[in-house]
C-alpha positions as CSV (number, residue, x, y, z in Angstrom):
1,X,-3.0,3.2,-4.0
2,X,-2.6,6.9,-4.9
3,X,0.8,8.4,-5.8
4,X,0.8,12.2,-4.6
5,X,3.7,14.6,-4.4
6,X,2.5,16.0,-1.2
7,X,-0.3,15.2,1.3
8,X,-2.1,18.0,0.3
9,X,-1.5,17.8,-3.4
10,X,-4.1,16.0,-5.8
11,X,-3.1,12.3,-6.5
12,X,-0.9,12.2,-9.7
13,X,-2.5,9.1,-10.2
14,X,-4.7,6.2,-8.7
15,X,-4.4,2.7,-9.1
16,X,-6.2,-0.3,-7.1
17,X,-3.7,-2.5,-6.3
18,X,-4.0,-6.6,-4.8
19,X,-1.5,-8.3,-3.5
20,X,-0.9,-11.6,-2.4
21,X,1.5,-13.4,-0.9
22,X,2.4,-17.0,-2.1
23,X,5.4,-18.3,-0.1
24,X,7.8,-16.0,0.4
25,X,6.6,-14.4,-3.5
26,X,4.6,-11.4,-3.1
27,X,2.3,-11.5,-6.2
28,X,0.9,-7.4,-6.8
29,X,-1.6,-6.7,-9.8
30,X,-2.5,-3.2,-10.2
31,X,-4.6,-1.3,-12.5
32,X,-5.1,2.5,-13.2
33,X,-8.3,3.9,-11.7
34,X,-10.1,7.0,-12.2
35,X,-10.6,9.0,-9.1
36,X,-14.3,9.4,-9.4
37,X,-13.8,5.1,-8.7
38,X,-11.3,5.1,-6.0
39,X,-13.4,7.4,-4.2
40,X,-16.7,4.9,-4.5
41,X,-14.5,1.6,-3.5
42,X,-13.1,3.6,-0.7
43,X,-17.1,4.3,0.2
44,X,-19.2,1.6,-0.3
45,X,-17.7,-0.4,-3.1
46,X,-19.0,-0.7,-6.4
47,X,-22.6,-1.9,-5.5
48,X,-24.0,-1.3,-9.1
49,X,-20.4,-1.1,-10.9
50,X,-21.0,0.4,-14.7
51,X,-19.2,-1.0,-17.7
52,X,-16.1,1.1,-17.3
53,X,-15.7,-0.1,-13.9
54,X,-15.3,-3.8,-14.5
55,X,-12.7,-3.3,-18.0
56,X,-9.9,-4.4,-15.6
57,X,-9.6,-7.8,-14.2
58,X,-7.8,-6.4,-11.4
59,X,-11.1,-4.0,-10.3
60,X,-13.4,-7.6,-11.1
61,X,-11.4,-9.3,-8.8
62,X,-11.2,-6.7,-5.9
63,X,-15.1,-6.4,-6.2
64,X,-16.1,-9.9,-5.8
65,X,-13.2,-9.9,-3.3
66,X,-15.3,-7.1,-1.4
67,X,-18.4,-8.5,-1.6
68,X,-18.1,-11.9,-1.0
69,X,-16.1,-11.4,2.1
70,X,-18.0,-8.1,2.9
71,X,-14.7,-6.5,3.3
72,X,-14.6,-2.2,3.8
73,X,-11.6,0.3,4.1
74,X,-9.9,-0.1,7.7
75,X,-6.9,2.3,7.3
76,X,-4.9,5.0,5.1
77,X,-1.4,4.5,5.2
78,X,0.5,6.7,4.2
79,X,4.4,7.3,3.6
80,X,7.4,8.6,1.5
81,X,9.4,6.8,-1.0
82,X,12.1,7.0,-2.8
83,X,13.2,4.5,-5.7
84,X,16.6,3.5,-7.0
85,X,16.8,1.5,-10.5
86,X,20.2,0.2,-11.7
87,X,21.3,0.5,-15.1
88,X,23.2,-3.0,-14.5
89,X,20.0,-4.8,-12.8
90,X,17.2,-3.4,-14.8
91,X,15.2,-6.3,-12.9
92,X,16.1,-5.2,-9.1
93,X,15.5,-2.4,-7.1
94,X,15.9,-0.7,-4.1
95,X,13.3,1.2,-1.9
96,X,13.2,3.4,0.8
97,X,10.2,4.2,2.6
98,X,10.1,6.9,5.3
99,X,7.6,8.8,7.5
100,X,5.1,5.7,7.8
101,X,2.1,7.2,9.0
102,X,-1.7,5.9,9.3
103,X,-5.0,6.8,9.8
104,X,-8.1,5.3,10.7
105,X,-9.7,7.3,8.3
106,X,-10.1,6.3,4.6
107,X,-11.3,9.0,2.7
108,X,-9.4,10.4,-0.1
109,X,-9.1,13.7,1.4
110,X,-7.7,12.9,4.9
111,X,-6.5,15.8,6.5
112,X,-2.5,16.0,7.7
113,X,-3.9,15.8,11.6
114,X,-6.1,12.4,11.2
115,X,-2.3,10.6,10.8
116,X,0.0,8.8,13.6
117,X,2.8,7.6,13.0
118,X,2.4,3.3,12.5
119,X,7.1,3.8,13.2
120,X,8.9,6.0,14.9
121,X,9.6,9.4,12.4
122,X,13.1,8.0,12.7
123,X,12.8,4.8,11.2
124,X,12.5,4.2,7.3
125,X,11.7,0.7,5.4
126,X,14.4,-0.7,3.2
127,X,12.6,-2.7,0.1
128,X,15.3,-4.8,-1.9
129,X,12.5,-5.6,-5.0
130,X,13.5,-8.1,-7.8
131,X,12.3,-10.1,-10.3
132,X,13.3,-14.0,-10.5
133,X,16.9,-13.6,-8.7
134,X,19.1,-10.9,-6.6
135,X,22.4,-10.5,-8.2
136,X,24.9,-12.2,-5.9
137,X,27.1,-8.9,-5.3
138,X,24.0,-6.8,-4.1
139,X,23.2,-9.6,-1.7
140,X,26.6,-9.5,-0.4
141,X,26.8,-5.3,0.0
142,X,23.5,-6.2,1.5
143,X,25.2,-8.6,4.0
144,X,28.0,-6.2,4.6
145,X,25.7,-3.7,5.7
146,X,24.6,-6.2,8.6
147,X,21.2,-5.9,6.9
148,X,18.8,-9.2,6.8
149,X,15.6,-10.6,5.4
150,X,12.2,-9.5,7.1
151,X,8.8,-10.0,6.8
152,X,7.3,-6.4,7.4
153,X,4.2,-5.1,6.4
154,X,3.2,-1.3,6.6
155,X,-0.4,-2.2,6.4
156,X,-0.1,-4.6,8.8
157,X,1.8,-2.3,11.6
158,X,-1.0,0.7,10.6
159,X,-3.7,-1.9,11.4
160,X,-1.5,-2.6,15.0
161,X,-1.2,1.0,15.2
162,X,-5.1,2.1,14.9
163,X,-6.5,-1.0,16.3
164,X,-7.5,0.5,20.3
165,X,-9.2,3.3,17.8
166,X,-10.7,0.9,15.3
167,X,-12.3,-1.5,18.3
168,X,-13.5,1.8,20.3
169,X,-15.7,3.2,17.1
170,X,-16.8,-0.5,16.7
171,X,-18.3,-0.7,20.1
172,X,-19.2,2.9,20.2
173,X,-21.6,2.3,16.9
């Protein structure tokens, strides 16, 4: 996961990030990377990882995850955020996410034209994020709202998105 302020801009900083989902409990670890490392999981993976590489448990995991499954890069996704934090509820938060683009390409320095949009431009993401319990009043302005629970997953609809593209270079190679 990089964190840029634009497209075009040099990541403000990198982290490799695994999720997992456990129930209806999304479980993330992440852990700061360097670039020169994103850029050689995002290649071939870390086929003869250094020291440095393997101080976090999180990059450990995500290389035996890689090689034992023999899993590579399948799509960028990318997308705009913004965060909301409550002084109140210093355990919740609220996300938007907007523009939800993706690309079949997974290099760090994807140009603007490689992206399609995985949503319409139109449509943005709303994240309620919390830790142990939602506070009963934000459920209810929530409710009032006519919003409701969803499984969604931006990865998952990028993968939807680029999969005619993904299958075509498969068959083409």
């Amino acid at each position: 996961m990089l964190y840029r302020a634009s497209p075009e801009a040099e990541p403000g900083a990198v982290f490799l990030e695994l999720k997992g989902r456990y129930d209806r409990i999304v479980a993330k670890r992440r852990a700061p990377i360097g670039l020169d490392l994103a850029e050689r999981l995002l290649s071939n993976g870390l086929t003869e990882p250094d020291g440095s590489d393997m101080e976090s448990s999180a990059v450990r995991e995500f290389n035996y995850l890689a090689h034992r499954f023999q899993l590579a890069p399948c799509v960028t996704v990318l997308y705009h955020r913004k965060a909301f934090f409550g002084a109140f509820y210093p355990n919740v938060r609220v996300t938007f996410d907007r523009a939800i683009q993706c690309s079949r390409q997974t290099t760090l320095g994807n140009p603007q034209d490689a992206f399609l949009y995985a949503l319409p431009a139109d449509q943005l993401i709303v994240e309620l994020k919390y830790n142990d319990k939602v506070p009963r009043m934000l459920l209810q302005r929530f409710n009032a709202l006519g919003m409701q629970q969803e499984t969604f997953s931006k990865f998952a609809i990028s993968v939807e998105r680029t999969h005619d593209e993904i299958l075509a270079h498969k068959f083409l190679a």
